[in-house]
Every structure is written in structure tokens, then in C-alpha cells.
MILUMDO-986670 format. One record per residue (C-alpha): residue number from 0; residue in three letters; x, y, z. Coordinates in steps of 0.25 Angstrom, whole numbers, always signed. Layout:
<bamars>
<bamar nr="NUM" rest="ala" x="X" y="Y" z="Z"/>
...
</bamars>
This chain:
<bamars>
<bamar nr="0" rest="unk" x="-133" y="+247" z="-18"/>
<bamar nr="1" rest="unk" x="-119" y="+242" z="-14"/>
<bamar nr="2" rest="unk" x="-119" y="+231" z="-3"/>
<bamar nr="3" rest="unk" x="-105" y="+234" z="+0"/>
<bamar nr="4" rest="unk" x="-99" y="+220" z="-5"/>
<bamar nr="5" rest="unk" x="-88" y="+221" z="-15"/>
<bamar nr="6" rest="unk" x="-80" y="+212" z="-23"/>
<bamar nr="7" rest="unk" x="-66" y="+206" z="-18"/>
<bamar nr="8" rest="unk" x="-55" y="+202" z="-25"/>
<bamar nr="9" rest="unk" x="-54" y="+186" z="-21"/>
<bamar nr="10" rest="unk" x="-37" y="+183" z="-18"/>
<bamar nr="11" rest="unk" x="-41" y="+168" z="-21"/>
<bamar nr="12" rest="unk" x="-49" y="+169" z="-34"/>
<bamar nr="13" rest="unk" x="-44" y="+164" z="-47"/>
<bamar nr="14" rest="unk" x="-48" y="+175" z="-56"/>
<bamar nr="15" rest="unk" x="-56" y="+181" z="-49"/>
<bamar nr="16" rest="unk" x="-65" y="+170" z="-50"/>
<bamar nr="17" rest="unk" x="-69" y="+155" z="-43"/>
<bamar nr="18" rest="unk" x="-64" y="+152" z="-30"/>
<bamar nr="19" rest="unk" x="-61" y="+164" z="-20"/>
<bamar nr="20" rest="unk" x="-48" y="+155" z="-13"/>
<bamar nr="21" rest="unk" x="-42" y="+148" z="-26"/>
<bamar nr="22" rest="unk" x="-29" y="+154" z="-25"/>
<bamar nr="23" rest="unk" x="-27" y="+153" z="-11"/>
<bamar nr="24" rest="unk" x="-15" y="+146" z="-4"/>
<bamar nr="25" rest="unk" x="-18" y="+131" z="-3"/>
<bamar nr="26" rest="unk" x="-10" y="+129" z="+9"/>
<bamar nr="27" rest="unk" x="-3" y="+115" z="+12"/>
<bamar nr="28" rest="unk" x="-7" y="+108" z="+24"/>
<bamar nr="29" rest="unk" x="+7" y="+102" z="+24"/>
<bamar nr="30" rest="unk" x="-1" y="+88" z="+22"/>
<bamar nr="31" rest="unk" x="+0" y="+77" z="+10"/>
<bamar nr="32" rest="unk" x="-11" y="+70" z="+9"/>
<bamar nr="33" rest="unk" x="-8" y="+55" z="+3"/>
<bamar nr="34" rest="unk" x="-13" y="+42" z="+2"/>
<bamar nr="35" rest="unk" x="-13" y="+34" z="+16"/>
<bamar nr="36" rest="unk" x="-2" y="+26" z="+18"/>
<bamar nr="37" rest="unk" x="-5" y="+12" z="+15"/>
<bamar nr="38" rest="unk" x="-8" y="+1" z="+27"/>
<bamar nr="39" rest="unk" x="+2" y="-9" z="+22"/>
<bamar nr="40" rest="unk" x="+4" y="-22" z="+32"/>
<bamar nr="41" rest="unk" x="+8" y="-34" z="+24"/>
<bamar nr="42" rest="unk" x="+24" y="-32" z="+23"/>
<bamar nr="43" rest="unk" x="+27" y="-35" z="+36"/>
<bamar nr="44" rest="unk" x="+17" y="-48" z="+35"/>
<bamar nr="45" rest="unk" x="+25" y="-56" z="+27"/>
<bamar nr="46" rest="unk" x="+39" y="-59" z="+22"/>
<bamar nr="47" rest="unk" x="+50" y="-49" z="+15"/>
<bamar nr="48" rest="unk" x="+62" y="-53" z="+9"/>
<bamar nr="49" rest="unk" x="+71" y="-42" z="+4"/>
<bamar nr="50" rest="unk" x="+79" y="-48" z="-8"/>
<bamar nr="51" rest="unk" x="+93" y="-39" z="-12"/>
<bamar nr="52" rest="unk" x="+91" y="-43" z="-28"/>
<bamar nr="53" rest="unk" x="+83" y="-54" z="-36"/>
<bamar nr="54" rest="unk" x="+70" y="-57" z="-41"/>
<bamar nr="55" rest="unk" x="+64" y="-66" z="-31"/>
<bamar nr="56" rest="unk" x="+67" y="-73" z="-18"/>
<bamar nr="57" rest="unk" x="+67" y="-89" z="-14"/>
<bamar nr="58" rest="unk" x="+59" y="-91" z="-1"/>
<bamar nr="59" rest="unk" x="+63" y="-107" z="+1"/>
<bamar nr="60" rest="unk" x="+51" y="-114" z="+8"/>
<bamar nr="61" rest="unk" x="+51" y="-129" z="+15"/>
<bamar nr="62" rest="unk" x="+42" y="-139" z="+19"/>
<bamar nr="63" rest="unk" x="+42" y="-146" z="+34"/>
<bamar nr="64" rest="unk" x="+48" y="-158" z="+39"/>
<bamar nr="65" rest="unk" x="+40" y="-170" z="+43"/>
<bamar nr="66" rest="unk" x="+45" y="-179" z="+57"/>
<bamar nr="67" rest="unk" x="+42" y="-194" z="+58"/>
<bamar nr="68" rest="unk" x="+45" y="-204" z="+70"/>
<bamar nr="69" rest="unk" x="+58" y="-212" z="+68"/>
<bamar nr="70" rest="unk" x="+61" y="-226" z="+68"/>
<bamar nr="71" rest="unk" x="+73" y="-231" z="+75"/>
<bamar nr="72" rest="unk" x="+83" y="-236" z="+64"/>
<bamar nr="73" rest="unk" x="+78" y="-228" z="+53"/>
<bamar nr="74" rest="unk" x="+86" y="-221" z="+44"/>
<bamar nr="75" rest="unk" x="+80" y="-206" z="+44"/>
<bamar nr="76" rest="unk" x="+88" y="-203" z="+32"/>
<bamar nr="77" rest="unk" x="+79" y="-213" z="+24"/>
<bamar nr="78" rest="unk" x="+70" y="-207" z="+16"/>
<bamar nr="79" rest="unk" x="+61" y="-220" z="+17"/>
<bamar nr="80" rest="unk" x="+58" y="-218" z="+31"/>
<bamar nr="81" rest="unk" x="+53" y="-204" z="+30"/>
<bamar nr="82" rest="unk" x="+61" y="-197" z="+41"/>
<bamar nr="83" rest="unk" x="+68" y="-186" z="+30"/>
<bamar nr="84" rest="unk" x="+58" y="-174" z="+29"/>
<bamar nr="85" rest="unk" x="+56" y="-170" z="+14"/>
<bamar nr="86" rest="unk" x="+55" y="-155" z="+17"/>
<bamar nr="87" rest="unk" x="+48" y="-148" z="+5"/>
<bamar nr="88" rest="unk" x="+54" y="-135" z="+1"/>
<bamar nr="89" rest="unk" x="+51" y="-126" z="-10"/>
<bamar nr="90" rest="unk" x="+51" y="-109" z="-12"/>
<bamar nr="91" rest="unk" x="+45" y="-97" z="-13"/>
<bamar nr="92" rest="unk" x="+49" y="-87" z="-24"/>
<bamar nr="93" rest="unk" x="+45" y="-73" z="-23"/>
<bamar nr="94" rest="unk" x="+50" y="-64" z="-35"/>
<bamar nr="95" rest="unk" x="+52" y="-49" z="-36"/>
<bamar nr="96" rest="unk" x="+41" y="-40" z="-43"/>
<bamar nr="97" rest="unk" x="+43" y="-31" z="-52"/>
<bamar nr="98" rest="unk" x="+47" y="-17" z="-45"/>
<bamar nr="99" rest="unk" x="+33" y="-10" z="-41"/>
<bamar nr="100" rest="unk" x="+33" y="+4" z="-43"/>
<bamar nr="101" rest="unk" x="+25" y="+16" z="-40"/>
<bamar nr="102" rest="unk" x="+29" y="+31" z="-46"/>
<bamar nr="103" rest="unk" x="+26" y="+45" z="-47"/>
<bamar nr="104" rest="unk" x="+31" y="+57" z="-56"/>
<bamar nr="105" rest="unk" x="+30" y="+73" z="-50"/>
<bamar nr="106" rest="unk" x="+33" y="+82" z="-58"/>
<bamar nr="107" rest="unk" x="+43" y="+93" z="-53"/>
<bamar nr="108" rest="unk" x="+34" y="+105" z="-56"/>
<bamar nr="109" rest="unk" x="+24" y="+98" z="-48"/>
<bamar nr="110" rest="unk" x="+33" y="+95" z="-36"/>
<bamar nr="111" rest="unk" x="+39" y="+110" z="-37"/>
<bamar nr="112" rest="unk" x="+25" y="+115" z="-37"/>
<bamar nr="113" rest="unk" x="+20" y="+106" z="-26"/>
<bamar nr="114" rest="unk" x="+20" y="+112" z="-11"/>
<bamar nr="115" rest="unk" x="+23" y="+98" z="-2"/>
<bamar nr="116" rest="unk" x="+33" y="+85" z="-5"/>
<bamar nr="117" rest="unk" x="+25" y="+77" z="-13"/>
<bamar nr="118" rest="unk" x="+36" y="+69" z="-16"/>
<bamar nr="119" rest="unk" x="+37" y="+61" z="-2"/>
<bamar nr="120" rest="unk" x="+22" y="+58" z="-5"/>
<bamar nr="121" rest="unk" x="+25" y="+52" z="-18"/>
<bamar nr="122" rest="unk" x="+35" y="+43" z="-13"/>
<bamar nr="123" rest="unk" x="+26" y="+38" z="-2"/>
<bamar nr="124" rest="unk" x="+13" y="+37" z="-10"/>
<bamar nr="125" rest="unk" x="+23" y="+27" z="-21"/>
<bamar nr="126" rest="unk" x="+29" y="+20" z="-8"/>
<bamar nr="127" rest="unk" x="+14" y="+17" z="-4"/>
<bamar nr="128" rest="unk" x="+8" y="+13" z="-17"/>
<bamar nr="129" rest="unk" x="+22" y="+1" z="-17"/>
<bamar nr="130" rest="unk" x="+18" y="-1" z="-3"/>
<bamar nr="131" rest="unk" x="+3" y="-4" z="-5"/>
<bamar nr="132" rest="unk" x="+6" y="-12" z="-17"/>
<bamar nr="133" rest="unk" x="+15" y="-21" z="-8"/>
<bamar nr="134" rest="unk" x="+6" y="-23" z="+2"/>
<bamar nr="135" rest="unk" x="-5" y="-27" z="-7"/>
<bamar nr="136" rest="unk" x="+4" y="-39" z="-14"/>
<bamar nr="137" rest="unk" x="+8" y="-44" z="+0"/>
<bamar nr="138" rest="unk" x="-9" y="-45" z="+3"/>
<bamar nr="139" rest="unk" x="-9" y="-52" z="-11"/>
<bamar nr="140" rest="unk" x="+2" y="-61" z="-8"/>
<bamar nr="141" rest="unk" x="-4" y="-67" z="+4"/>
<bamar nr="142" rest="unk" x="-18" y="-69" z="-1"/>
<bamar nr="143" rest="unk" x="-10" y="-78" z="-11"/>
<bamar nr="144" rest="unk" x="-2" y="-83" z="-2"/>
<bamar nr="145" rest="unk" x="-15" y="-91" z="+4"/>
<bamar nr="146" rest="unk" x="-20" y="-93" z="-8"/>
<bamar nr="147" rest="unk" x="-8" y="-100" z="-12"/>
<bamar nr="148" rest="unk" x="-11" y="-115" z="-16"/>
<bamar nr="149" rest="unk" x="+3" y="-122" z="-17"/>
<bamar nr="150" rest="unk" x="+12" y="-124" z="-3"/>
<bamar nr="151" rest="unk" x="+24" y="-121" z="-4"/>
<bamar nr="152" rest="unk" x="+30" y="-136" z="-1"/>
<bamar nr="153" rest="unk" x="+22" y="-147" z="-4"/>
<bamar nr="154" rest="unk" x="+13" y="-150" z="+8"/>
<bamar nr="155" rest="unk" x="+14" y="-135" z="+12"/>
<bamar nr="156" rest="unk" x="+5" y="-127" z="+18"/>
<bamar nr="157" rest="unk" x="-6" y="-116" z="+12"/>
<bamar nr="158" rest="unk" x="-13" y="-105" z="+19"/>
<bamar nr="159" rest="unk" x="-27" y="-103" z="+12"/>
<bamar nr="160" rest="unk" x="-39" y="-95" z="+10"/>
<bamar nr="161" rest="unk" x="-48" y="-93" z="+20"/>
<bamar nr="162" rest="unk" x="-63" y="-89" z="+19"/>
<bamar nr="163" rest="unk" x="-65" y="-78" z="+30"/>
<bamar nr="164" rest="unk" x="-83" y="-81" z="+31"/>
<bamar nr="165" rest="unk" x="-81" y="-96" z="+30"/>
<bamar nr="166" rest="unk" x="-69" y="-97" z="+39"/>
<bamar nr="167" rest="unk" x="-63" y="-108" z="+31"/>
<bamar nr="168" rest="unk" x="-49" y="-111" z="+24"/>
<bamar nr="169" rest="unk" x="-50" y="-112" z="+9"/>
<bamar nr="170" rest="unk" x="-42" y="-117" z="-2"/>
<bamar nr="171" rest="unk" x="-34" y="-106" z="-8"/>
<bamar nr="172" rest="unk" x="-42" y="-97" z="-16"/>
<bamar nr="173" rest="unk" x="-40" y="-85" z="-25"/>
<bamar nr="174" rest="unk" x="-51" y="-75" z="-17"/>
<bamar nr="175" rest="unk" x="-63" y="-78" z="-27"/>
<bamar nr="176" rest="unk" x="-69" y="-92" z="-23"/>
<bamar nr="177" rest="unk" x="-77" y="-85" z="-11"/>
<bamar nr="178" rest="unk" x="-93" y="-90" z="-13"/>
<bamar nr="179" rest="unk" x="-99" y="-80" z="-2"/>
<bamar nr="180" rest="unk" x="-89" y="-69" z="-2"/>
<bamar nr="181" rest="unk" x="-92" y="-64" z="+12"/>
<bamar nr="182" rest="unk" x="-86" y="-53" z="+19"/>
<bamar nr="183" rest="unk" x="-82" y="-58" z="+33"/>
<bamar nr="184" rest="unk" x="-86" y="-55" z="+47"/>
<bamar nr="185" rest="unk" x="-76" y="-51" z="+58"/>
<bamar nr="186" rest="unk" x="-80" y="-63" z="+65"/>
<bamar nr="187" rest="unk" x="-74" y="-72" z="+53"/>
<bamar nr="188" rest="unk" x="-64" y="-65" z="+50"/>
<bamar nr="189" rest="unk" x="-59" y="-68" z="+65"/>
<bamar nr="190" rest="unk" x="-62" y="-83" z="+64"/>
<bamar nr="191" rest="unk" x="-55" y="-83" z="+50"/>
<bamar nr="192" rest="unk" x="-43" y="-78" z="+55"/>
<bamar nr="193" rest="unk" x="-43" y="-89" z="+68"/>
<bamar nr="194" rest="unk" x="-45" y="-101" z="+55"/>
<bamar nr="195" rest="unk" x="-32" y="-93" z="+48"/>
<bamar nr="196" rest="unk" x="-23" y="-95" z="+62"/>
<bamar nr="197" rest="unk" x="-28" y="-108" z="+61"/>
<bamar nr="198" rest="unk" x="-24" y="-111" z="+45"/>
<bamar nr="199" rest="unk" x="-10" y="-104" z="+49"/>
<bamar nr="200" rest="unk" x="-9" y="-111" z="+60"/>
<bamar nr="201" rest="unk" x="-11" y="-125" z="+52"/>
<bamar nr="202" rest="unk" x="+1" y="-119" z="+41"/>
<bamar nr="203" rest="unk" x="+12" y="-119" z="+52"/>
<bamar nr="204" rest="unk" x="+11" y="-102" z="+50"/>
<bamar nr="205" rest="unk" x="+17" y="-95" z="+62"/>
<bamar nr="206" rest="unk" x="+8" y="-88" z="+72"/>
<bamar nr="207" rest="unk" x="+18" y="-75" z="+72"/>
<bamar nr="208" rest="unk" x="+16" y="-66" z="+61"/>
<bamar nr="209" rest="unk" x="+2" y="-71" z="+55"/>
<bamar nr="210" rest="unk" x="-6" y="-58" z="+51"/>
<bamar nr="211" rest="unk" x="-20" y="-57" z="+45"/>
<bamar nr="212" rest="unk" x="-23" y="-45" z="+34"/>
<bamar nr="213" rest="unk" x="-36" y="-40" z="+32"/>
<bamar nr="214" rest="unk" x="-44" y="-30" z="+25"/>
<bamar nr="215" rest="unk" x="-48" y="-19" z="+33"/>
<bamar nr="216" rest="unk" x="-62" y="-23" z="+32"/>
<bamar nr="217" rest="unk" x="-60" y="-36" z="+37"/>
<bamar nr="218" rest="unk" x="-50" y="-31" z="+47"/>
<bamar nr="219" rest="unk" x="-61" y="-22" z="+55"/>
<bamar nr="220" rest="unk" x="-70" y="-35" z="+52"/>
<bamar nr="221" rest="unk" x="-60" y="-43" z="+64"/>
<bamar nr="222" rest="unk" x="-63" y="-30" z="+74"/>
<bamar nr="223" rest="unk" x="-77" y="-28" z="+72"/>
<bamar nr="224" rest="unk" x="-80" y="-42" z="+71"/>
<bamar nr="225" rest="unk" x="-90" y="-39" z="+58"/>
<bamar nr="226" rest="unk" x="-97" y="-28" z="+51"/>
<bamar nr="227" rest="unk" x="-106" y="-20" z="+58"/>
<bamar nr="228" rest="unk" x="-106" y="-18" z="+72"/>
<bamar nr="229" rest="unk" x="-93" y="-21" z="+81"/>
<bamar nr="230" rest="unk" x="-95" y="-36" z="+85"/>
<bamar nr="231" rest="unk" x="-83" y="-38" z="+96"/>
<bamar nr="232" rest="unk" x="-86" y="-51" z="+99"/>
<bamar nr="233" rest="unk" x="-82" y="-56" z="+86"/>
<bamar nr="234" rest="unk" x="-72" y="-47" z="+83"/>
<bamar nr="235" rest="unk" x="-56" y="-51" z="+83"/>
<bamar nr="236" rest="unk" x="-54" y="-40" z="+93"/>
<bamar nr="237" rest="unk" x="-63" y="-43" z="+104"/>
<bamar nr="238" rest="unk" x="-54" y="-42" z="+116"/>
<bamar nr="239" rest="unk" x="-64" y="-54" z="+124"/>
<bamar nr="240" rest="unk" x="-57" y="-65" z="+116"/>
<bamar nr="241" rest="unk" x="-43" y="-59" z="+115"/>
<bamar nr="242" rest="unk" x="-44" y="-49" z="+103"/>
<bamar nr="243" rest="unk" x="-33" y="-38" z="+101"/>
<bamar nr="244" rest="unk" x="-39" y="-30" z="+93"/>
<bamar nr="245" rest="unk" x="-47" y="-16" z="+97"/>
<bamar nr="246" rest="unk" x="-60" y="-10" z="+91"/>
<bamar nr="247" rest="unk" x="-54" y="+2" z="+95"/>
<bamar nr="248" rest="unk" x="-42" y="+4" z="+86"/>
<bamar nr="249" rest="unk" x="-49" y="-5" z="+75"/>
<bamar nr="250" rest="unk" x="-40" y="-14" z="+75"/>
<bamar nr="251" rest="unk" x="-35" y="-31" z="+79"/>
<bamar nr="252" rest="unk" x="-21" y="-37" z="+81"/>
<bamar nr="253" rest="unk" x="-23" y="-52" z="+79"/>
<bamar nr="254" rest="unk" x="-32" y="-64" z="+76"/>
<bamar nr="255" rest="unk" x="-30" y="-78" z="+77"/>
<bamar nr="256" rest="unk" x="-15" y="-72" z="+81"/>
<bamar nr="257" rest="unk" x="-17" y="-64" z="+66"/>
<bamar nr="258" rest="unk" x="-11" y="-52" z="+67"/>
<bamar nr="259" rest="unk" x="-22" y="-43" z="+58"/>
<bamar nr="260" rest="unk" x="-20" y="-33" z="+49"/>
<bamar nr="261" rest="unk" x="-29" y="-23" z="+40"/>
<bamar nr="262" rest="unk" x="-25" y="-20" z="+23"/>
<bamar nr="263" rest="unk" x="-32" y="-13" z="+13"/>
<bamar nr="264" rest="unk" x="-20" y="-19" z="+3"/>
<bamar nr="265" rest="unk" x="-28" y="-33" z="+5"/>
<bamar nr="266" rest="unk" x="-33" y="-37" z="-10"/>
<bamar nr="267" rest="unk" x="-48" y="-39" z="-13"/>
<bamar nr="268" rest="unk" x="-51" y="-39" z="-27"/>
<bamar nr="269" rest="unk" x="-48" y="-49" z="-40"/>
<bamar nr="270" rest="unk" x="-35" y="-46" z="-43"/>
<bamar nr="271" rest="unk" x="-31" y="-61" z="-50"/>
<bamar nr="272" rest="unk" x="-33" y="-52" z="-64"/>
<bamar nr="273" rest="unk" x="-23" y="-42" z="-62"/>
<bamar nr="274" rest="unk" x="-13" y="-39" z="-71"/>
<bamar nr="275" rest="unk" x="-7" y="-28" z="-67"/>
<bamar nr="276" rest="unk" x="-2" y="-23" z="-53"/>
<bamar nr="277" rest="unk" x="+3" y="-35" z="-42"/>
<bamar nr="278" rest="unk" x="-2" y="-45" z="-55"/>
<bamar nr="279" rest="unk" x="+14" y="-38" z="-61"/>
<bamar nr="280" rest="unk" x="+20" y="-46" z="-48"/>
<bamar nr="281" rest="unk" x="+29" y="-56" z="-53"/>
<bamar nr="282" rest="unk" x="+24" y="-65" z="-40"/>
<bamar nr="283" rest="unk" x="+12" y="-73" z="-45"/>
<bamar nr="284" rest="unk" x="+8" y="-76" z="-30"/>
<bamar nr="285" rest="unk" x="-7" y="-82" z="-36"/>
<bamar nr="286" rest="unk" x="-3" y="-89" z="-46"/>
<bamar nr="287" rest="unk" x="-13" y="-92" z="-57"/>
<bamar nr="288" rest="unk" x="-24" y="-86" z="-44"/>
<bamar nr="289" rest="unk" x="-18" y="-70" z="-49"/>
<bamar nr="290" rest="unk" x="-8" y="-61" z="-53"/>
<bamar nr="291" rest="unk" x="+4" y="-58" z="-48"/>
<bamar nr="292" rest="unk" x="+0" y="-54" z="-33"/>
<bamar nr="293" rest="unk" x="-16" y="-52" z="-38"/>
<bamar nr="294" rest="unk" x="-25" y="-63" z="-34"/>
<bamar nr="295" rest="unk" x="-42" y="-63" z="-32"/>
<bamar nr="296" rest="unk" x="-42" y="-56" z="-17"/>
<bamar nr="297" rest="unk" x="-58" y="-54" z="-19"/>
<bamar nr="298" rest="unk" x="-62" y="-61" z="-6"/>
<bamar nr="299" rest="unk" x="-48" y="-60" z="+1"/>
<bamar nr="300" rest="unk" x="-50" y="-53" z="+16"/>
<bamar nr="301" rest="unk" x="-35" y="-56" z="+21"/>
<bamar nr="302" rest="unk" x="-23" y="-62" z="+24"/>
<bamar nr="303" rest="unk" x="-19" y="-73" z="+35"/>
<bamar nr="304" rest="unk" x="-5" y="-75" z="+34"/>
<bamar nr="305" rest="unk" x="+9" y="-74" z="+39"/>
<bamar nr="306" rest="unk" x="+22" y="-67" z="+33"/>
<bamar nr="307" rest="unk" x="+27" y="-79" z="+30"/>
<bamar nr="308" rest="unk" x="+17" y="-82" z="+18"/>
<bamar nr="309" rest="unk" x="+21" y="-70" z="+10"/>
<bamar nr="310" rest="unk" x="+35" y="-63" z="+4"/>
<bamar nr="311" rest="unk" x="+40" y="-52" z="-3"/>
<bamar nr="312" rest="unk" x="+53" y="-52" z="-9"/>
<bamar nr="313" rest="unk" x="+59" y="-38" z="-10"/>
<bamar nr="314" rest="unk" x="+69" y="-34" z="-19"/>
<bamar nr="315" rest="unk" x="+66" y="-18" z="-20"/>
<bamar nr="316" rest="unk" x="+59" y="-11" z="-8"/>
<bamar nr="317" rest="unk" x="+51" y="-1" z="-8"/>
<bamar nr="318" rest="unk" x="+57" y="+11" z="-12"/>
<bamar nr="319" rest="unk" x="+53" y="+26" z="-19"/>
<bamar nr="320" rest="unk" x="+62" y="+33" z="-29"/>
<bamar nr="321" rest="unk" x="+61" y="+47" z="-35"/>
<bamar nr="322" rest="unk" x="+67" y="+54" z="-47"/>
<bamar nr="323" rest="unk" x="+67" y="+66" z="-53"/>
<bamar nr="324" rest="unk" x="+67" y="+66" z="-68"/>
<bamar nr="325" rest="unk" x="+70" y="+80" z="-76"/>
<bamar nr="326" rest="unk" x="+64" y="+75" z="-90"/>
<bamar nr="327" rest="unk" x="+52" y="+72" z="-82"/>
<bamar nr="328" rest="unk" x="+54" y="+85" z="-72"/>
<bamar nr="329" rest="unk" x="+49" y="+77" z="-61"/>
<bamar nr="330" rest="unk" x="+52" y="+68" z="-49"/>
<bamar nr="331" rest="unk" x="+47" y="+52" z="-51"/>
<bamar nr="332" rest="unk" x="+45" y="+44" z="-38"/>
<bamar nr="333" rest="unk" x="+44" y="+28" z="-39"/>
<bamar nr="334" rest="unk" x="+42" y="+18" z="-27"/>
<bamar nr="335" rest="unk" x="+44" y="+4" z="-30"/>
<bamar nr="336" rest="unk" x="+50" y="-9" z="-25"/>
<bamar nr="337" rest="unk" x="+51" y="-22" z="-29"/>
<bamar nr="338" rest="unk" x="+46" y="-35" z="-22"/>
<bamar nr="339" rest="unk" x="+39" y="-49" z="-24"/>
<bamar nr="340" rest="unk" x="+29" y="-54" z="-15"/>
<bamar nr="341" rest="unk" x="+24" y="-70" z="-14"/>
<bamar nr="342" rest="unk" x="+20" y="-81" z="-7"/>
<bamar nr="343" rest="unk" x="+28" y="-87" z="+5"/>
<bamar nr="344" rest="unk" x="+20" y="-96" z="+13"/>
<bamar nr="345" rest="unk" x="+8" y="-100" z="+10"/>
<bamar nr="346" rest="unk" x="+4" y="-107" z="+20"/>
<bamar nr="347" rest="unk" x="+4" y="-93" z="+30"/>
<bamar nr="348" rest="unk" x="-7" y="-84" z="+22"/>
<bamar nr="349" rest="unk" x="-22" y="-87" z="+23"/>
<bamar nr="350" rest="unk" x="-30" y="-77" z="+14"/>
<bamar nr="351" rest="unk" x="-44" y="-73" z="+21"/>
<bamar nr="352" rest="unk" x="-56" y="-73" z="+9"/>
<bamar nr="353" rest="unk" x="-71" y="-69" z="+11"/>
</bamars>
């Protein structure tokens, strides 16, 4: 006996068959959803110099003067009787990569095809990738900038490594010569950063400008005070003892007079191996310690410093080309630039190890 259903003819069937709304109008939000925008902070925390043409540029460095207490009816011009300062000097070359590239191809039939501008988004995603990539070289050029063994005059100062659990200045290092390799509490992380105020402080660095990069691990660590439960009484933003920061909005101003700041472009890993990548810089900035800009970051937290310890030397900014090419019927996009990064001053970059 007929229970009155029937059987309709589905619009959105493929064939009659599989799912009853797979030709229906997939309608466009009007919304590209792409890769975050990445958090870069170091190019305004250290030096730029724009250079018109050339491959590298000359940063003169010199020593200090020395003062002595004279004695009537001595000839200052005598060297013998040490009035005349020997000022050391000496300088910095910084050299211009090769040009750093990132590119992408899209075919015409696909962009005819296509219902929104993907082109803007291709230039923006290149323009990001060259962006990351410099960021992350900076990070790498002032952890080797404390590591740096040799001062730039003779008698010079150095910066230094400093191990965070310990709270102790170190020789040096290359990031692997940790024996306990333990993760920091918020609580040393704070007196740590007090003994690198100190250490800069001891190097002549200026108080203006100093800046302290972490990872975000690390970063919440100062706030917190630890892991676990919230412990204010340790924590850098505890607002009894002067803090600046705010639990709140999760985040902290200064320490030490640092100003702090978060990365997720701090290096972590070995890297001293790599061939390929920043190990293609043509500024060995660890010396027989890496390649290229590639070091062993296994134990590095982050970056004391002031601007003055690192430079890049830029020759090509950043910029994003496109091209349509018929024998290829399609448009190629390339962002690229080209710059050098390297060590400054030495004496103004502490690297933070665990």
C-alpha cells in the first residue's frame, strides 16, 4: 500500500547520485584567509645603513684615550713620558649577501578562473617570507655577537654568555656546554637580566635603547613569575616594587631599565651544520663556531643588547616585482632584497643560555 512519499529530483546531485547540495553556489565571504602577519621586532633594534652601490661598507671603530697627571716642565709631546694617548682603532666590514628571493608562478587560466585577487595576497605572503627571514638573521647576529671572542681594539671590551639558573657570566660559548640544561624560573629570569644591566653597565653601553628579546615562553615566565600558579611576588610586574607591567593585558615594559620584548624568530636548535639557508650569507659572523649566520642555539633563551652591537648594510630593500610571461601564459611574482648583516659592537650583546 502507497505511504504517499515520492521521489524528488535533487537540483544539487551530481548524477543523480552522492551528495544532495554538490552543485550548489559556494558563496564567497568576501574574506582571504592567509598566514598571520609575522611579529618581526629587531629592525628597529639595531643599526641600518643604506649603501647607494657596492659590496660592503667600512664601520671605523677606536679605542679610548688614557689621562695622566703632569709634571711641570715636561715635554707632553715626548713619548717617553707617557702623556700622548695611543688610541687603538681598527674596523668593522659588513658585506652584501647575495640577493634573497622568494617567488611564485599563477597561471592565467587559474587567475581568470579564480573569483577574488589573489594576486595582492601573493605579494604580501612573498614580502612576509623576506621579512621573517631577516628578522631571524638579526636574532642570529646578536647571539654571535656575544659570543664574539676577539674585541675590536686591543684591550676592548666583550659582552658574554650568560647562564640564566646560575645567574653567572660565562665565557663565550657556542649554546652546547650547558651540564644541567634547565628551563628558568620567572624569578631568575628577573635576577638575570638585573646581572646583564650590570655587565652593560661595566662595558660603557648606554642606558637608552638597551632592549632584552625573549621567547614567548620565557616572556610570560617575567609575568607570571614561574610556571604553575601566578606568583606576583616574584614576578617583574608586581606593581609593590615598581613593576610596569599588567597581568591583565599579559604583557611588561622594562627590567633592569631593559625594555622587553617577545619572538618566535629566536633560534633554538643546532644549526652549526647547515649548509644551505643563512649558511649561503656571505657574512661568517661565527667563524669556525657556524655557518654563515647558523650557529648552535640549543640552549639560547635571549638577547641583551643595544643597537649598537649589530648592522646591516643594505644595498637593495625589500621590494615585490610581477611579470607576465606569454610562453609561460601566466604571471611570475618575486620579492627580494639585498642586504649583509654583522657584528658591531661586541661589547653591547649578552646572549641569555639555560
Amino acid at each position: 500500500m502507497a505511504n504517499g512519499d515520492t521521489s524528488p529530483s535533487r537540483v544539487g546531485q551530481v548524477n543523480s547520485s552522492g551528495a544532495v547540495d554538490a552543485l550548489f553556489l559556494k558563496k564567497f565571504a568576501g574574506e582571504i584567509l592567509t598566514t598571520f602577519e609575522e611579529n618581526n621586532v629587531f629592525k628597529p633594534l639595531h643599526t641600518i645603513r643604506t649603501i647607494e652601490n657596492g659590496k660592503s661598507a667600512q664601520f671605523p671603530v677606536t679605542g679610548i684615550a688614557s689621562a695622566n697627571y703632569y709634571t711641570p716642565g715636561q715635554n707632553i709631546a715626548d713619548s717617553g713620558n707617557s702623556y700622548l694617548s695611543d688610541i687603538k682603532k681598527n674596523e668593522k666590514v659588513i658585506t652584501i649577501d647575495d640577493v634573497l628571493l622568494s617567488s611564485t608562478f599563477l597561471s592565467s587560466i587559474d587567475d581568470v578562473k579564480n573569483h577574488y585577487d589573489i594576486r595582492s595576497v601573493y605579494a604580501s605572503e612573498l614580502g612576509k617570507a623576506l621579512a621573517k627571514r631577516f628578522d631571524e638573521a638579526i636574532a642570529k647576529v646578536f647571539i654571535a655577537a656575544a659570543r664574539e671572542a676577539t674585541a675590536n681594539v686591543t684591550g676592548g671590551k666583550l659582552g658574554g654568555v650568560l647562564d640564566v639558573s646560575a645567574n653567572a657570566m660565562g665565557t663565550p660559548a657556542d649554546g652546547s656546554d650547558d651540564s644541567d640544561n634547565t628551563d628558568p624560573t620567572g624569578a631568575e629570569l628577573v635576577a638575570a637580566l638585573f646581572t646583564a644591566a650590570q655587565k652593560l653597565d661595566e662595558n660603557d653601553v648606554p642606558s637608552d635603547g638597551r632592549f632584552c628579546v625573549l621567547r614567548p615562553q620565557e616572556y610570560y615566565k617575567l609575568i607570571t613569575g614561574g610556571s604553575g600558579a601566578l606568583v606576583i611576588s616574584t614576578s617583574a610586574s608586581n606593581q609593590d616594587v615598581g613593576g610596569s607591567g599588567s597581568l591583565a593585558s599579559g604583557s611588561i615594559a622594562q627590567v633592569a631599565g631593559i625594555s622587553i620584548y617577545k619572538s618566535t624568530h629566536l633560534p633554538s636548535a643546532d644549526l652549526s651544520s647547515t649548509s644551505t639557508g643563512d649558511g649561503a650569507a656571505s657574512n661568517d659572523v661565527f667563524g669556525s663556531g657556524g655557518v654563515g649566520y647558523n650557529g648552535n642555539f640549543t640552549n639560547s633563551l635571549g638577547i641583551v643588547a643595544h643597537p649598537a652591537a649589530v648592522g646591516t648594510v643594505k644595498l637593495l630593500d625589500l621590494a615585490t616585482e610581477s611579470e607576465y610571461q606569454m610562453e609561460r601564459q601566466g604571471t611570475l611574482f618575486i620579492a627580494k632584497y639585498a642586504m649583509g648583516h654583522g657584528i658591531l659592537r661586541p661589547e653591547c650583546a649578552i646572549e641569555l643560555q639555560k
